[in-house]
N, C-alpha and C positions, 0 to 999 in steps of 0.2 A: 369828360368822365361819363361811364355807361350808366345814363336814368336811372337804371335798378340798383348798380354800385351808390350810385349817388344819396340815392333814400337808405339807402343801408347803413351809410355810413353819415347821414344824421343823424340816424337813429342810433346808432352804437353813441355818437356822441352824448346824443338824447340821454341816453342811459345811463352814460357815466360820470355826467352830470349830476343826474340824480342821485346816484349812489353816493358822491363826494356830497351833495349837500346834506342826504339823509344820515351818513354815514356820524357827522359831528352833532345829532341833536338824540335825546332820549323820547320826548313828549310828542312830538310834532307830530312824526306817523301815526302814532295814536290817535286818530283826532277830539278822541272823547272820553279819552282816560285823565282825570288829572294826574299830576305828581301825588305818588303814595296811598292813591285808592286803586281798587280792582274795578274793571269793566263791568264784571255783573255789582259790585257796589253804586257803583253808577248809574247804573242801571235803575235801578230800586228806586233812586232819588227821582230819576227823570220823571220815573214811572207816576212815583206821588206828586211829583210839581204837576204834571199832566191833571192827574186826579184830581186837584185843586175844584177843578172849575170843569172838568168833562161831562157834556150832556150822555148820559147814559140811557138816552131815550127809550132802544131795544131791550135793556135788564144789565142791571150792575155785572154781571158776570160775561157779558156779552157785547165787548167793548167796541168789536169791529163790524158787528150787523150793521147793516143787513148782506153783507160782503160774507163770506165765508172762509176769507182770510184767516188765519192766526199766525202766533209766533207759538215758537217752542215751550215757553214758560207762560204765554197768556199774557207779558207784559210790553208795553211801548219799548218803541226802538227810538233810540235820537236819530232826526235827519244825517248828521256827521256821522254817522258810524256807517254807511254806506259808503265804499270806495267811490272816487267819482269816476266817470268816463273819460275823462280825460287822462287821469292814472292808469288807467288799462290801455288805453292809447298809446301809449311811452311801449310797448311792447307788442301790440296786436292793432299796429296803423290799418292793416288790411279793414280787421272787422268793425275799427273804430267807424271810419268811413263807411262802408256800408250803412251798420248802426244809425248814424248820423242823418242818412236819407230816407231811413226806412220809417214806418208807422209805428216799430215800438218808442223808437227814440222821439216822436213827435205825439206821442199819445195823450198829451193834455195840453199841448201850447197851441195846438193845429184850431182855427176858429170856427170849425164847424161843429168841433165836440164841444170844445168850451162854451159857445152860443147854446147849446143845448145841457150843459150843465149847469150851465145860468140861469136859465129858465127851473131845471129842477127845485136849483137852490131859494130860487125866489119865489115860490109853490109850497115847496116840501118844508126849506131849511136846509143848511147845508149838512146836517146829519142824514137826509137821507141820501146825500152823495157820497157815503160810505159803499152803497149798493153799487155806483161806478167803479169807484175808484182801486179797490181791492187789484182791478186790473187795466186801469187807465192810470194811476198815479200811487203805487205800492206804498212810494214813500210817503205820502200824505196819509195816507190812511192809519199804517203802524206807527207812525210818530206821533200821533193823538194830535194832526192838525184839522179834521174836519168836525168842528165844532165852535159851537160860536166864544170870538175872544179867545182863541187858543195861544197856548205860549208861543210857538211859532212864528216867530215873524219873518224869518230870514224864508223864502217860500223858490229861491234858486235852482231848488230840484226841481221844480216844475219844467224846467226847460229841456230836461232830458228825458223824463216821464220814466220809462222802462227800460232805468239803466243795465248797466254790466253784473252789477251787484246786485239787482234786484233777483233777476231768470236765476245766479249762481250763488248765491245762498236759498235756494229753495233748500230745505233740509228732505222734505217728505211728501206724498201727497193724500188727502183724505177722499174719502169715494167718490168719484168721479159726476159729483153733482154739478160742477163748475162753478161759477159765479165766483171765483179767483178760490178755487179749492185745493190750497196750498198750507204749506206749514212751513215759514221763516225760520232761518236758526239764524246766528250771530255773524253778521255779513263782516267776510273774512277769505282774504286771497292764500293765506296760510296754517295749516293747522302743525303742530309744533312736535314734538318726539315723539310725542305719547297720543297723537291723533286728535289733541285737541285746537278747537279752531282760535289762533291768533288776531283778537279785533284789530281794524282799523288797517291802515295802508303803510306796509311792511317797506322794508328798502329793497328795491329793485336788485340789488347785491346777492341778498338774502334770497328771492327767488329764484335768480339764474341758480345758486348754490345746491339748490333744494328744490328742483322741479320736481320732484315724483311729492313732494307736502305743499305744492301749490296745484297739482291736479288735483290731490287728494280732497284740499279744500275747495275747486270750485267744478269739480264733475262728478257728478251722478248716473249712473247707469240710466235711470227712467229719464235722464235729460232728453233719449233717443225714443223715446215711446210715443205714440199718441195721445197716453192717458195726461201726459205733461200737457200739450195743446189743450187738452179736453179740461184743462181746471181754471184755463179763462174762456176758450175758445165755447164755450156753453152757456147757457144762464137762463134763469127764470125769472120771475115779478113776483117775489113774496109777497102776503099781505104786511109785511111791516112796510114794504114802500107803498103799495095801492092802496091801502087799507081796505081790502075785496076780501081776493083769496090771491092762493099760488095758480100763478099763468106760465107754462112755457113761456121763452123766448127764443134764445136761439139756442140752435144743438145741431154743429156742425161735426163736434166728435160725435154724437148718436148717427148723423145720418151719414157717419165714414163708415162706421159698424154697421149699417144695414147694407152697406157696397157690396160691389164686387169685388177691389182692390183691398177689403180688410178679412174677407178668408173666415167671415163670422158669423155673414147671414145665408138663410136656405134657400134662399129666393131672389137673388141679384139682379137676374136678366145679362148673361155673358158671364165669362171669365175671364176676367186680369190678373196679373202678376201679384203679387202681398207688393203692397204701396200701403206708405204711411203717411201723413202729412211733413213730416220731413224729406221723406224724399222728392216731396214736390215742391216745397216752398224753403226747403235748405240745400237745394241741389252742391255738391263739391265744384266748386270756381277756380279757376287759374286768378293767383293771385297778380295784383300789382303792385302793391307794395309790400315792404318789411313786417312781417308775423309772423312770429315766434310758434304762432301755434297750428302755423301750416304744418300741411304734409304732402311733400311731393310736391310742392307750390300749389298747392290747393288749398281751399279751404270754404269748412261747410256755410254757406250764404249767411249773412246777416243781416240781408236786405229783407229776407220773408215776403219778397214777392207776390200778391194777390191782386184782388182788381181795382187798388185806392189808385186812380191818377189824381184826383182832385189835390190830395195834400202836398204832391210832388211837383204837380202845377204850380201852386199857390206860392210855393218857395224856393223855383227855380231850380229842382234838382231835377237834372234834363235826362242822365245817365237812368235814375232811378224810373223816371218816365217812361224813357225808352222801352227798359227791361219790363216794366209793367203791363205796355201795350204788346208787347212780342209774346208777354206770356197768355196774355189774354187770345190771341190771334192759334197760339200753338194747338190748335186742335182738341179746341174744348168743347165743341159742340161738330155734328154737320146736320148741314140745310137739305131734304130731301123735297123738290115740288112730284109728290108721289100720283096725284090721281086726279082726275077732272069727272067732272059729271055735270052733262051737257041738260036744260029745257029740265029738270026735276026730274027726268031720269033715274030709276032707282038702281042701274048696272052704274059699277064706277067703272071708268077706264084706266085703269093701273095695271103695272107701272109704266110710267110716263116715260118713254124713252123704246122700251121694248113691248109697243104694241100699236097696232094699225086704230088709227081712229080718225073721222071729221069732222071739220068746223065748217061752219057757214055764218055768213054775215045773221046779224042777229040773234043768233045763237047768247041765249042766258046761259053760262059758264062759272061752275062753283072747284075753285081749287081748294085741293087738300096740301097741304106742307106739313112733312113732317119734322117738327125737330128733336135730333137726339143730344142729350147729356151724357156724352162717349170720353170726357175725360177729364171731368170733374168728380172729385172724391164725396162731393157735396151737393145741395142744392144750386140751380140756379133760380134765382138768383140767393144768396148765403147772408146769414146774416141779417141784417136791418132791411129787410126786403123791404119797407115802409117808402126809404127814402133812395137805397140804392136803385137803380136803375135799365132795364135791357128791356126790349124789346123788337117787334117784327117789324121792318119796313118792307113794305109790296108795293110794285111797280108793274105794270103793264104799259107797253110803249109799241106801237107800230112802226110801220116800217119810215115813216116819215119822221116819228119821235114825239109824233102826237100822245099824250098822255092818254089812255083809254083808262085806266083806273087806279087808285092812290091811297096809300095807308099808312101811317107812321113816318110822316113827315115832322121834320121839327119848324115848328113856325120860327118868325124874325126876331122874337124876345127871347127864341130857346126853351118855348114851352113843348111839347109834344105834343102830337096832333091826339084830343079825348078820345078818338077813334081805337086808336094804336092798340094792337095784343099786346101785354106788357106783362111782363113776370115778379110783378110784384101782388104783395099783398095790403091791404088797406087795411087798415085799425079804425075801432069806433071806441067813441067813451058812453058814458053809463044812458046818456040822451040818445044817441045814434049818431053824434057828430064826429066828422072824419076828423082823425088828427094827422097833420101835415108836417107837424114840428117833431115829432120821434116824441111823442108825450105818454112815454110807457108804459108812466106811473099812472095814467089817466085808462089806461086799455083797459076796457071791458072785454072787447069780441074781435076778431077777426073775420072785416063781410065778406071778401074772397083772399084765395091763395092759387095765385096762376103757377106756381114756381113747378120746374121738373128735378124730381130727384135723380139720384147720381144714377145712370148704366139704363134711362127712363127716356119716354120720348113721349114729347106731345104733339095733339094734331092742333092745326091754325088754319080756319076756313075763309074763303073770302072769293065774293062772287060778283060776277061784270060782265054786261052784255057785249059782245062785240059790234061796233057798229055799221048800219047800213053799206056805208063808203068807207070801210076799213080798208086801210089800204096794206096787205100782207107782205112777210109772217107779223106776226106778233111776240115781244118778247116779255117773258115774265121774268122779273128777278123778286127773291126774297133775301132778306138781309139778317142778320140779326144783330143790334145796335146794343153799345152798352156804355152808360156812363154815369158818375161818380160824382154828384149826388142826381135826383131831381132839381128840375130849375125852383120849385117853390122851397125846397128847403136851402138851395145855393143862395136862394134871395133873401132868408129867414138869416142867411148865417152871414152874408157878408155885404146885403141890401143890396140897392139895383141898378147901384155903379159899378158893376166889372167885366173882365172878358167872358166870354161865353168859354164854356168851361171844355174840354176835351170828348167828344163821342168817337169811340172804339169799333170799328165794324170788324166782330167776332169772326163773323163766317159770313158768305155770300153765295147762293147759284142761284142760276138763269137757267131758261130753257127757250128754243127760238120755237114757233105752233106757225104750222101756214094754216091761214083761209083756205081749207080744201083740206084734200088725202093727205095725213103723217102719216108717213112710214116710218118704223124701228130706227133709232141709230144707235153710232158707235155711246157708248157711257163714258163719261167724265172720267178721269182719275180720280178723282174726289168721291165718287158713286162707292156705298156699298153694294153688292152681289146683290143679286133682286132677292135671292132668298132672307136675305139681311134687311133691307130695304120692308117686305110682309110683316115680317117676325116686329121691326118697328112701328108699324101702322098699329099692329095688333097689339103692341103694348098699351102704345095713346089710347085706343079705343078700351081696352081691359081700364084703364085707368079714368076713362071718362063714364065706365061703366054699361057701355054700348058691347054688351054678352057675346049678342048671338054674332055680331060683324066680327067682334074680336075670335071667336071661334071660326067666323070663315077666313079671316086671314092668316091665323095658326097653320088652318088646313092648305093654305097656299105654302107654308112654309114646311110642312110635310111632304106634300108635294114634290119640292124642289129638292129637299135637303131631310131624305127618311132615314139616314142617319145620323140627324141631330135630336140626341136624346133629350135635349131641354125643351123642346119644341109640344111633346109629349104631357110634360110635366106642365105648360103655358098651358095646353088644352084642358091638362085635368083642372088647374087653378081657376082659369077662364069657365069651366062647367060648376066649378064647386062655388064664385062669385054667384054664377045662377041662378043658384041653391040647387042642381040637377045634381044631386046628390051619384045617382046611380054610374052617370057618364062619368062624372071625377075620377069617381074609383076604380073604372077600366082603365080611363086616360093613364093612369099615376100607376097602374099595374104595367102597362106599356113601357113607360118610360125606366120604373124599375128592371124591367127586360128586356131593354133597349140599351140601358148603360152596362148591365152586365155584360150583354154580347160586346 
């Protein structure tokens, strides 16, 4: 029989299975109604058994802080009154599966968050693992099990984390603060004649019957927004968890809105297409198996894709690895070795490729790299920059394959070499001590932030003598490595017995330099236009705050390319950093009459 027949027609079995079993009982599909009460009567009761004994630590009236979660009424939901994943499975095998491998479906069992939830809980209390979980563990949080002694004891949903029922009963969302900035209504695959939502897991019968009241019940228009990502995909450090103040944390919808790809900010650096976070991390897939809720045998990803390999490592999901490392590879970054400056020389030789210059033995040699962030919606690195993980690895090798000079090597335990440019940032607590463990509730300060924002490019310097008896050319490679966690928190979270974990090399170029005369050559495919190539040197440098270089590289980009009106606009910004008040206001009078034309 044809594979694809073959799943299909389990699956019909599947189904009709179900139907005949649901078909003969009144109570069951309800999971949490009894005989002869109403759902929200039920409701009520839970609510008060919860109340019993609920630490209301943050204020009686504010059951789910430090989370920003709530339900529609403001009352506890039972665990059972969420459909399970595997009931949604019986119909949408496709996305079950995805689900299955992806990070939301692993968002509280996976042991590097748990290791560090532990920690919280053992610290804070598990009240203030409210703060996580609103979007690590929806169900624990609205069923009043984070608190000590809670009725809860059946804790099963933990193993699915951010089931089917969680994302689709979202009823609403509140302003886009994050920290799980949502509003639950009555988790419900059907709502009934009158548009009201039917608790609990209906018979599979009933929905085929009644598709257009089972989308009604579990889609939402803003399902397809940003602002949906942005009410977990954000978050801060309230003073009810620090006991400080309010700190950022992460705000990967704030830094899609300052993009290019969101069509929202004035000042991007380039223009891309309107991209939302689903069309990067929900692309439409050719399905493989049986879903109902394809179209056109497609259907939108439920793998959610980004740069976790670590959790797909850890539990054998090789597909989901795959697809992780292809996306990380897909042209999220390029590696530019743009400029050399020989002996402390204050002319650079740029660009590297299209221009005459010499080396001679001994020659002290300071390379510029530049790297851009050309197709990320976000920061590199996103998120937990604390513990996730990229940086630069630099090689110089002659012609013999002699090492002449090294940087971001990973040593034999899997540490990285303390040398390494790396895009993370480092947190301190209120003494000056580094915390290594994601200790967030402990953050004071942040001592650096190497990260590039989206459509931005940083410069990475790094200098080596050539030597005496070099024996030519010389080849330079720059790398950029990335991986999922650091080794000290991989070791915090799973001790110092296991495989060394996955490292990703994002992007890569090389350049071959003879000992003597370079001449120009042909450019990479991978090369942006040297106009392009300026205009990003002169980002890094605007960004590093190096004015007057970043204004001479503008004007290289003039230069080349005196109809690019955004080039104008970098010059006037680049003079107005200055504080050169007067030159801004030409610059930005050009460009307004440079785009008109």
């Amino acid at each position: 029989m044809n594979p694809v027949r073959k799943v299909f027609s389990k699956t019909l079995f599947r189904v009709a299975m179900g139907c005949l079993f649901f078909a003969g009982t009144t109570g069951v599909f309800l999971k949490t109604t009894h005989a002869g009460s109403s759902p929200e009567a039920e409701r009520k009761e839970y609510t008060a058994k919860v109340n019993e004994n609920y630490d209301y630590r943050f204020g009686k009236d504010k059951p789910f802080l430090p989370s920003n979660a709530t339900t529609e009424d403001g009352q506890f939901i039972q665990p059972g009154a969420f459909p399970s994943a595997d009931y949604c499975g019986h119909c949408h095998e496709e996305a079950f599966h995805q689900w299955r491998e992806s990070l939301h479906s692993n968002s509280f069992r996976e042991p590097f968050y748990l290791k560090n939830v532990e920690l919280l809980n053992n610290t804070q209390g598990i009240q203030a693992s409210r703060h996580c979980e609103g979007c690590h563990n929806p169900t624990a949080l609205l069923s009043g099990a984070l608190t000590k002694d809670s009725i809860v004891k059946n804790r099963d949903f933990d193993n699915d984390g951010i089931t089917c029922s969680v994302c689709h009963s979202i009823q609403k969302l509140q302003p886009t603060y994050g920290l799980g900035s949502y509003v639950m209504g009555t988790p419900a695959v059907m709502v009934d004649e009158s548009g009201k939502p039917i608790p609990g897991e209906v018979p599979y019968k009933e929905i085929l019957a009644h598709t257009d009241r089972h989308v009604q019940a579990v889609m939402k228009d803003f399902y397809r927004s940003p602002e949906y990502c942005g009410a977990c995909h954000k978050a801060n450090l309230p003073d009810t968890l620090n006991n400080y103040k309010w700190l950022r944390a992460i705000g990967l919808y704030d830094e899609w809105q300052a993009s290019s790809f969101s069509h929202r900010s004035p000042l991007p650096f380039y223009t891309k297409d309107y991209t939302t976070c689903q069309s990067c991390h929900m692309p439409r897939e050719a399905i493989t198996r049986t879903d109902y809720g394809a179209k056109n045998n497609t259907l939108a990803s439920h793998r959610w894709i980004g740069g976790n390999t670590a959790v797909p490592f850890y539990y054998g999901y090789e597909e989901q690895l795959q697809k992780t490392i292809d996306y990380l590879r897909a042209q999220k970054l390029n590696v530019d070795l743009f400029a050399l400056r020989r002996n402390d020389e204050t002319q650079y030789i740029a660009p590297l490729g299209s221009t005459n210059f010499e080396l001679k033995p001994d020659d002290s040699v300071e390379t510029l790299i530049v790297i851009q962030n050309k197709g990320l919606g976000h920061t590199l690195i996103p998120e937990q920059r604390d513990i996730y993980e990229a940086w630069v690895e630099f090689t110089v090798k002659d012609a013999t394959g002699r090492v002449v000079s090294e940087s971001g090597a990973l040593q034999p335990d899997g540490s990285l070499d303390p040398r390494a440019h790396s895009f993370i940032n480092r947190m301190l607590d209120d003494k000056g001590n580094l915390l290594v463990k994601h200790e967030v509730w402990q953050r004071h300060t942040v001592a650096t932030d190497a990260t590039i924002r989206p459509g931005r490019s940083t410069i990475v310097r790094y200098q080596f003598k050539i030597p005496s008896d070099a024996h030519g050319p010389l080849t330079i490679t720059a790398k950029v490595n990335y991986r999922h966690f650091n080794q000290p928190f991989t070791n915090f979270a799973l001790g110092d017995n296991h495989p060394l974990y996955p490292v990703v090399e994002m992007v890569a170029r090389s350049r071959t330099l003879a000992v003597g005369e370079n001449a120009p050559v042909k450019a990479d495919a991978t090369d942006n236009p040297d106009w392009m190539r300026w205009n990003n040197f002169g980002i890094g440098l605007l960004d590093q705050q190096q004015y007057a270089n970043a204004v001479e590289a503008f004007e290289e980009v003039r230069k080349l390319r005196p109809d690019y009106a955004d080039v104008y606009t970098n010059l006037g910004f680049s003079y107005y950093q200055w504080e050169k008040v007067s030159a801004s206001g030409r610059k930005l009078e050009e460009s307004i009459g440079n785009e008109s034309g």
